[in-house]
TORTOR-954650 format. One record per residue (C-alpha): residue in one letter; y, x, z. Coordinates in pm, whole numbers, plus 50000, padded with zeros to 5 digits. Example, Ala and Ser with C-alpha at 12.3 -4.5 7.8 and 13.67 -1.06 7.14 Angstrom:
# residues 2
+---------+-------+-------+-------+
| residuo |    py |    px |    pz |
+---------+-------+-------+-------+
|       A | 49550 | 51230 | 50780 |
|       S | 49894 | 51367 | 50714 |
+---------+-------+-------+-------+
# end
This chain:
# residues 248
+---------+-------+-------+-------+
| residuo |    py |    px |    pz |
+---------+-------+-------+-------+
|       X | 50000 | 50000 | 50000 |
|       X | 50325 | 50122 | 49923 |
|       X | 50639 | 50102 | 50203 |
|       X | 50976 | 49957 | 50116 |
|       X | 51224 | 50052 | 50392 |
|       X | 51528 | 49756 | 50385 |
|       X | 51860 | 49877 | 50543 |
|       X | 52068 | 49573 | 50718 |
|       X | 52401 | 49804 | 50555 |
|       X | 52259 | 49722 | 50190 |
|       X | 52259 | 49369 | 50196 |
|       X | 52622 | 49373 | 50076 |
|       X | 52474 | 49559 | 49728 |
|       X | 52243 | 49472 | 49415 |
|       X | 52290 | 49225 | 49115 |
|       X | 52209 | 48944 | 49342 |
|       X | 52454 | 48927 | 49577 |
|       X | 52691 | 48626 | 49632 |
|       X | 53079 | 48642 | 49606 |
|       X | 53319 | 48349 | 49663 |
|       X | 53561 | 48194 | 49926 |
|       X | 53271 | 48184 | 50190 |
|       X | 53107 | 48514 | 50135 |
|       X | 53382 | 48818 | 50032 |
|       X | 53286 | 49117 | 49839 |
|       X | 53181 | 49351 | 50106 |
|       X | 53108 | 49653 | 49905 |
|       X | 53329 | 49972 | 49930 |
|       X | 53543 | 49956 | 49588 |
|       X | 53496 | 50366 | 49558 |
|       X | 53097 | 50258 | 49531 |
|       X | 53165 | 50017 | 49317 |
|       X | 53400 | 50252 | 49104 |
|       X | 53132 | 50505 | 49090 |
|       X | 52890 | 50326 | 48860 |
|       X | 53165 | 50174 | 48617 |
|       X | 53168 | 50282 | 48228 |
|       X | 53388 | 50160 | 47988 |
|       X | 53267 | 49878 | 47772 |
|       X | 53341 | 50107 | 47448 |
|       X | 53593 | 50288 | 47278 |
|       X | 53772 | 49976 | 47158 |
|       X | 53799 | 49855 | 47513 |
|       X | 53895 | 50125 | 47694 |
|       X | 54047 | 49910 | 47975 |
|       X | 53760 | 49707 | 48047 |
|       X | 53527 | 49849 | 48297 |
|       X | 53143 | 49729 | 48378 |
|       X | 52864 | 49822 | 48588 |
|       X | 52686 | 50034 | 48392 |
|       X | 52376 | 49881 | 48309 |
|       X | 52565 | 49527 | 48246 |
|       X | 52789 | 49701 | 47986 |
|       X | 52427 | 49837 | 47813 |
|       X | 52235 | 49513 | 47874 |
|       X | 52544 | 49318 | 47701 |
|       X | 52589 | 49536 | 47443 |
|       X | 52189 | 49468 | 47334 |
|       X | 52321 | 49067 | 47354 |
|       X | 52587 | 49132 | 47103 |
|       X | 52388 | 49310 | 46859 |
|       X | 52116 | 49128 | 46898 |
|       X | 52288 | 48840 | 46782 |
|       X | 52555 | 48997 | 46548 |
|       X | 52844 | 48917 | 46742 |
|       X | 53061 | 49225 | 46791 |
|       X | 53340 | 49172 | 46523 |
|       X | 53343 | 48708 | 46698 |
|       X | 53296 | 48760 | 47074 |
|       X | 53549 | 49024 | 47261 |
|       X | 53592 | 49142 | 47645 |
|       X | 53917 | 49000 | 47782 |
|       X | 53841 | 49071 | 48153 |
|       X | 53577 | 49310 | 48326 |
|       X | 53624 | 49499 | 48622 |
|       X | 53925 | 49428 | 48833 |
|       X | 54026 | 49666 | 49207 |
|       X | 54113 | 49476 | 49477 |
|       X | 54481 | 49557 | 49425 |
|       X | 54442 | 49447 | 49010 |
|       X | 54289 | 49087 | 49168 |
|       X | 54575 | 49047 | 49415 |
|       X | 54855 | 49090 | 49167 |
|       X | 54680 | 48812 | 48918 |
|       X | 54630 | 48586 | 49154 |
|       X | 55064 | 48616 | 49327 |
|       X | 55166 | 48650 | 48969 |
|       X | 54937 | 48320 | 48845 |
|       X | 55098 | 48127 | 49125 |
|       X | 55465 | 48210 | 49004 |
|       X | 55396 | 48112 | 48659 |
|       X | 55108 | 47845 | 48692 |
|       X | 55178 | 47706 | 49026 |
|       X | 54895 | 47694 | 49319 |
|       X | 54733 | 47414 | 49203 |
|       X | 54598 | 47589 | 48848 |
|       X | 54539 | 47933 | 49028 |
|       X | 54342 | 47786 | 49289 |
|       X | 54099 | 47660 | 49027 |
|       X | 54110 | 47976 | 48774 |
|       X | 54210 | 48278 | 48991 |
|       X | 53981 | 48385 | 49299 |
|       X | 54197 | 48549 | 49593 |
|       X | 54125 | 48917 | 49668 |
|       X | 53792 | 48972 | 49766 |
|       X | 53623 | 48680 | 49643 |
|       X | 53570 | 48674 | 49313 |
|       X | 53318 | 48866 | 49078 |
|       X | 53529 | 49113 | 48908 |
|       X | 53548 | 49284 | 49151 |
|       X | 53189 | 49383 | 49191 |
|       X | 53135 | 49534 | 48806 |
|       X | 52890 | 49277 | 48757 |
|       X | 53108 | 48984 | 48580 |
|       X | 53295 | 48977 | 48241 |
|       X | 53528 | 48700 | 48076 |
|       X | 53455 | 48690 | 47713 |
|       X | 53689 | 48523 | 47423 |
|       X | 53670 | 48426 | 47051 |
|       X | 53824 | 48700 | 46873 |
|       X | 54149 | 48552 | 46752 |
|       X | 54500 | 48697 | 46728 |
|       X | 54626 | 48528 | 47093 |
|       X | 54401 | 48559 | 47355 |
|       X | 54448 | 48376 | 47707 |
|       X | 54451 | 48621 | 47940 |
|       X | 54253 | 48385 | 48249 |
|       X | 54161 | 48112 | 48020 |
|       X | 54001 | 48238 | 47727 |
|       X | 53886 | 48044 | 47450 |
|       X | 53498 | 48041 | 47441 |
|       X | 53310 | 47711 | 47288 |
|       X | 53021 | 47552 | 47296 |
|       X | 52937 | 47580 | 46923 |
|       X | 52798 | 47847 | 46674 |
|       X | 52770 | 48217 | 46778 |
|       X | 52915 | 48129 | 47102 |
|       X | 52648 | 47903 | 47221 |
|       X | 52395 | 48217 | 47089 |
|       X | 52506 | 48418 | 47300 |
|       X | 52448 | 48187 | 47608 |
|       X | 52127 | 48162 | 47529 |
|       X | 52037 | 48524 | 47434 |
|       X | 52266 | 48618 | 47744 |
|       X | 52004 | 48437 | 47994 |
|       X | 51756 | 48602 | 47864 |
|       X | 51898 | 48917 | 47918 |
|       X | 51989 | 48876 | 48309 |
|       X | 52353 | 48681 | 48247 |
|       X | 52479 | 48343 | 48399 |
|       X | 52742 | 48095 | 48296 |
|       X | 52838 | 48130 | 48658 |
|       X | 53121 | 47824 | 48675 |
|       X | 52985 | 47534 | 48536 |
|       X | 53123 | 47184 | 48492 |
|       X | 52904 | 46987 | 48735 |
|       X | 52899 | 47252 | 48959 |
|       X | 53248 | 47325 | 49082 |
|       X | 53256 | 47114 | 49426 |
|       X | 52918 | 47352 | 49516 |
|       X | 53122 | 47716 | 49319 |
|       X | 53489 | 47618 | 49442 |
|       X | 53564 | 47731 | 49100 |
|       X | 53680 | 47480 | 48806 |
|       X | 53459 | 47539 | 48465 |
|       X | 53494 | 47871 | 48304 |
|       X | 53250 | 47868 | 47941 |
|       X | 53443 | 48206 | 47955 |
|       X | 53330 | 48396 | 48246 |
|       X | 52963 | 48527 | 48264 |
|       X | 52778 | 48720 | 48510 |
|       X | 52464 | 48963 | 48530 |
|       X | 52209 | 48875 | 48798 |
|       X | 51905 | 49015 | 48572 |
|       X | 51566 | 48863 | 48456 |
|       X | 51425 | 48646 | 48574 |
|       X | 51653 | 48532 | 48813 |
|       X | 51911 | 48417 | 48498 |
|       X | 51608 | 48183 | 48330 |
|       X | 51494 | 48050 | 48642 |
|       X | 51859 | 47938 | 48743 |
|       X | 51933 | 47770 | 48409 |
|       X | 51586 | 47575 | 48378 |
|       X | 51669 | 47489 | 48716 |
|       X | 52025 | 47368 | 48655 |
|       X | 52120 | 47572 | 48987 |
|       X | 52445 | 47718 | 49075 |
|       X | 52382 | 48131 | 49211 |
|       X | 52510 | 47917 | 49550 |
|       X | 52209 | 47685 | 49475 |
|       X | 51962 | 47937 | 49405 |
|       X | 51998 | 48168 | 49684 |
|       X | 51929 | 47835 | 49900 |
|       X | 51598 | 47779 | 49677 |
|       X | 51489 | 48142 | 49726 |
|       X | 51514 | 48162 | 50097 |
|       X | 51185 | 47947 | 50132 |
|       X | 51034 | 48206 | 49980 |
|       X | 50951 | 48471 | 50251 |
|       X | 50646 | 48669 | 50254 |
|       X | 50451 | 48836 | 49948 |
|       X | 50181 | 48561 | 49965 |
|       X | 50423 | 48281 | 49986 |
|       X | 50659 | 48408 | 49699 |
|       X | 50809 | 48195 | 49412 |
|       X | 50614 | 48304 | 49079 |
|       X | 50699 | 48309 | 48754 |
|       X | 50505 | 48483 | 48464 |
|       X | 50469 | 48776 | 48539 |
|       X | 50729 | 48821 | 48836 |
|       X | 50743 | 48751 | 49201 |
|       X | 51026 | 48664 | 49399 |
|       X | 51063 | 48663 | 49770 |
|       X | 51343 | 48674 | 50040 |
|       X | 51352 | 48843 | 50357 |
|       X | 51621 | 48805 | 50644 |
|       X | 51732 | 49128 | 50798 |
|       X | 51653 | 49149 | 51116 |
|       X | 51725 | 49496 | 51243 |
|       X | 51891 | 49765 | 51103 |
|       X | 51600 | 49939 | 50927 |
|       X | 51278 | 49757 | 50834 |
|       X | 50976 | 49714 | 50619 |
|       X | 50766 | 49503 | 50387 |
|       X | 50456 | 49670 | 50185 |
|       X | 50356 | 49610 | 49873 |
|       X | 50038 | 49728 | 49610 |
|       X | 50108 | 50046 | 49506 |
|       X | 50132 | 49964 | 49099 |
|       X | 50388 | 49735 | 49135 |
|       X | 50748 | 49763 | 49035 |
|       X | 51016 | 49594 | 49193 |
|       X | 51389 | 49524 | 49263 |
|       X | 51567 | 49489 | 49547 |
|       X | 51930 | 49293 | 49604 |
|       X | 52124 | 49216 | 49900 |
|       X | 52258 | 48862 | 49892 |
|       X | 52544 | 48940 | 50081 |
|       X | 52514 | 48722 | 50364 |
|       X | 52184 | 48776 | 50585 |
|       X | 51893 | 48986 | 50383 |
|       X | 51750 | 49087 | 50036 |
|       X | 51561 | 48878 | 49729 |
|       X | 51282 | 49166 | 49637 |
|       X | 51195 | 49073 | 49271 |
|       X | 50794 | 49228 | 49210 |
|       X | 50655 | 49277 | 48890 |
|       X | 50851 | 49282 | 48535 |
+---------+-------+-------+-------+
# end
């Protein structure tokens, strides 16, 4: 059997975790800032995690979307978020902000992990970017859950998110965890709710090939064990222990 040691100080980390009004980004930016590229040459101003910006790039090409779908927002500091949000308020009032603009330390951006995406056009809204439900657009939602993304702010879900609907703003949680939330209709607020039932290696939610299980940290360093051939993944959920994905 193989030992995985889980330390209570990494439940704030991994593709997993959970950012909004209830839950802050808890991750030291400089960490964060350490494993950002630049989406390409073109985009020198937008910064990803860098497997998101490789796993997205596979999306685009897969689906021959480069020159149609562009980045408008990746990675934002903690200072970047806090100016949008003060200067959204003096030009779009609270109300609008309040549904479009996350306060410091609660939204995505600033974990590397999340990326607004617009139609390529000649103006581009800067928090509300055009991104329909139609043609290459809609191709890329589907290739992107296949590929570990989320529509994370969707229409029927914004009294459970706190955020109004964003077709625009998309966010890497990886495989499986992306198909299981969308055949599931879940919210990432939803699922991590779903998951928590899960909580032992032999009483783990399956699916193909994969097996998904959450543990609650209870002291500052402990263990599961697993078989020794298996591969796995482990992600805080930033709020009380770790979803350890097995297989893949």
């Amino acid at each position: 059997m193989k030992e995985i040691i889980l330390r209570r100080k990494d439940i704030y980390k991994g593709d997993l975790i959970l950012i909004n009004k209830k839950y802050p980004i808890r991750i030291d930016e400089a960490e964060i800032i350490r494993d950002l590229t630049e989406f390409d040459d073109n985009y020198e101003k937008h910064l990803l995690n860098k497997k998101v910006v490789k796993v997205l790039k596979e999306v685009l090409n897969t689906i021959n979307s480069e020159e149609k779908i562009v980045p408008v927002s990746g990675f934002r500091s903690r200072k970047e978020q806090s100016d949008l949000y003060d200067t959204s308020i003096r030009e779009n009032g609270l109300e609008f902000t309040e549904k479009f603009v996350a306060r410091p330390d609660e939204s995505e951006h600033q974990s590397g992990l999340a990326i607004d995406l617009g139609e390529n056009k000649k103006d581009i809204d800067f928090i509300c970017p055009d991104f329909p439900y139609y043609g290459v657009f809609n191709e890329f939602r589907e290739a992107a859950t296949q590929n570990g993304f989320i529509e994370r702010y969707k229409k029927d879900k914004e009294s459970i998110t706190g955020i109004s609907q964003e077709p625009w703003h998309f966010r890497f949680i990886g495989f499986p965890h992306s198909v299981i939330i969308e055949e599931k209709g879940f919210a990432l607020e939803e699922y991590h709710q779903f998951i928590r039932k899960y909580n032992s290696v032999d009483n783990s939610l399956k699916y193909k090939d994969y097996q998904i299980l959450f543990v609650k940290s209870i002291e500052e360093i402990q263990s599961i064990y697993i078989e020794d051939d298996l591969k796995y993944n482990i992600s805080g959920n930033n709020i009380d222990g770790f979803i350890i994905t097995l297989g893949g």
